[in-house]
Each structure stands twice: as C-alpha cells, then as structure tokens.
C-alpha positions as CSV (number, residue, x, y, z in Angstrom):
1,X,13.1,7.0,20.5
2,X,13.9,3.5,18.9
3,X,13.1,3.0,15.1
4,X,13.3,0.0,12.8
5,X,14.9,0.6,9.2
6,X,14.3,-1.3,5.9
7,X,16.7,-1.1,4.0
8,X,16.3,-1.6,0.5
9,X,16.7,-5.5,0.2
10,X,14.2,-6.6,3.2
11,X,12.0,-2.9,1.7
12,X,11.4,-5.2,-1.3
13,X,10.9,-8.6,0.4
14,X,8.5,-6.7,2.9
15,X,6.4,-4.9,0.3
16,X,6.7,-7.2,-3.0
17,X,7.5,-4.3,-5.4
18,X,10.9,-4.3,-6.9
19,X,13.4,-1.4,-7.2
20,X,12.0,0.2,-10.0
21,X,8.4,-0.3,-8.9
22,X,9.6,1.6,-5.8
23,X,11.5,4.3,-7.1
24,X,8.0,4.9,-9.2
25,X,5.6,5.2,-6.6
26,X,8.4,7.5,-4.7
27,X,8.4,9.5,-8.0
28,X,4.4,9.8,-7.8
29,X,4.1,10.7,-4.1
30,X,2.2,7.4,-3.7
31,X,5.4,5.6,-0.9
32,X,6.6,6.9,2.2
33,X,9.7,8.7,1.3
34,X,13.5,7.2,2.9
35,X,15.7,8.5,5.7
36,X,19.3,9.0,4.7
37,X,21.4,6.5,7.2
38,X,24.6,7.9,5.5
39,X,26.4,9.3,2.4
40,X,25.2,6.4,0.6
41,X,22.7,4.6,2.7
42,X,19.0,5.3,2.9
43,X,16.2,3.3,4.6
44,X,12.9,3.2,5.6
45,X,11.0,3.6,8.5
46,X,9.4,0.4,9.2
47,X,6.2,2.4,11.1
48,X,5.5,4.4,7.7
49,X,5.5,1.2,5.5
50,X,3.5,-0.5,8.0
51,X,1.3,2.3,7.8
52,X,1.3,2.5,4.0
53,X,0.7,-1.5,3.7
54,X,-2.7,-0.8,6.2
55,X,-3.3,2.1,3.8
56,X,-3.1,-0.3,0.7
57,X,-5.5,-2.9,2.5
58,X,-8.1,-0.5,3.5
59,X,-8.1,0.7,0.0
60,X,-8.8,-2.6,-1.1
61,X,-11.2,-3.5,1.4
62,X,-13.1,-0.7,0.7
63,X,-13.2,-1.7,-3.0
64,X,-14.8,-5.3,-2.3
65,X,-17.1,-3.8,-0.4
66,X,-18.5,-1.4,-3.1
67,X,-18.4,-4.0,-5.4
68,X,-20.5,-5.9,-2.9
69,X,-22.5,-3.6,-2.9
70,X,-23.7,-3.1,-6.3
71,X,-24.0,-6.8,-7.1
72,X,-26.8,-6.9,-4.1
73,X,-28.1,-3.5,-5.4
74,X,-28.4,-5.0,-8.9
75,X,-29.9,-8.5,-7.8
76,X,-32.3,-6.6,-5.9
77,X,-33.3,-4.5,-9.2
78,X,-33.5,-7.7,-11.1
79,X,-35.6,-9.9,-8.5
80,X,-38.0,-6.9,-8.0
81,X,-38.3,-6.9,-11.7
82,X,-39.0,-10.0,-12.4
C-alpha cells in the first residue's frame, strides 16, 4: 500500500487555511486528523484531504443549489401573483 503525505507546509498550500485555521477545525472534528511520521513529524494523508476538499465542494454545491431554488420558488410566487 503506497500513500502520499502532506506535510504541514504543502497541507496549507493544498487547502488554503493556515496553521491556526487548521489546528481549529482539527480541534472541532471538522479535518481529517494527521498520521505521526515520527517523534516530531506528522502528516496527512493526501486521499483523506482530497476526500475532505470533495466534501467541502459538495457542501457548497449543494448550497447554490438551494439558493437556486428558492429564488425560482419565489419568482414563481410573485409572477403568479401578479
């Protein structure tokens, strides 16, 4: 089994949140946790980022589209009463 790593550095780069934002999420449950790599090293699994990026785009997708959604609903409600 071959896995990719982040480490912290390309982590940031890859996600756009800085350290603290990261540590934050990991705090609230809300980022996929690290590996330890050593005494001092941790990283991430590239796969679970990936996977929580997809997460964070559904999310938002899903969001336009409800928005969507209700703007049509409403023109609808105006145009039939009008």
């Amino acid at each position: 089994m071959s896995q990719k790593v982040y480490r912290l550095k390309e982590l940031m780069d890859v996600v756009g949140l800085r350290r603290s934002a990261i540590a934050d999420r990991l705090a609230a449950g809300d980022f996929p946790n690290p590996i330890q790599l050593g005494p001092r090293a941790k990283g991430w699994l590239v796969d679970e980022v990936d996977k929580w990026l997809a997460e964070r785009m559904v999310a938002r997708d899903g969001k336009a589209a409800a928005v969507k959604a209700a703007a049509a609903s409403k023109a609808a409600t105006d145009q039939a009463a009008a």
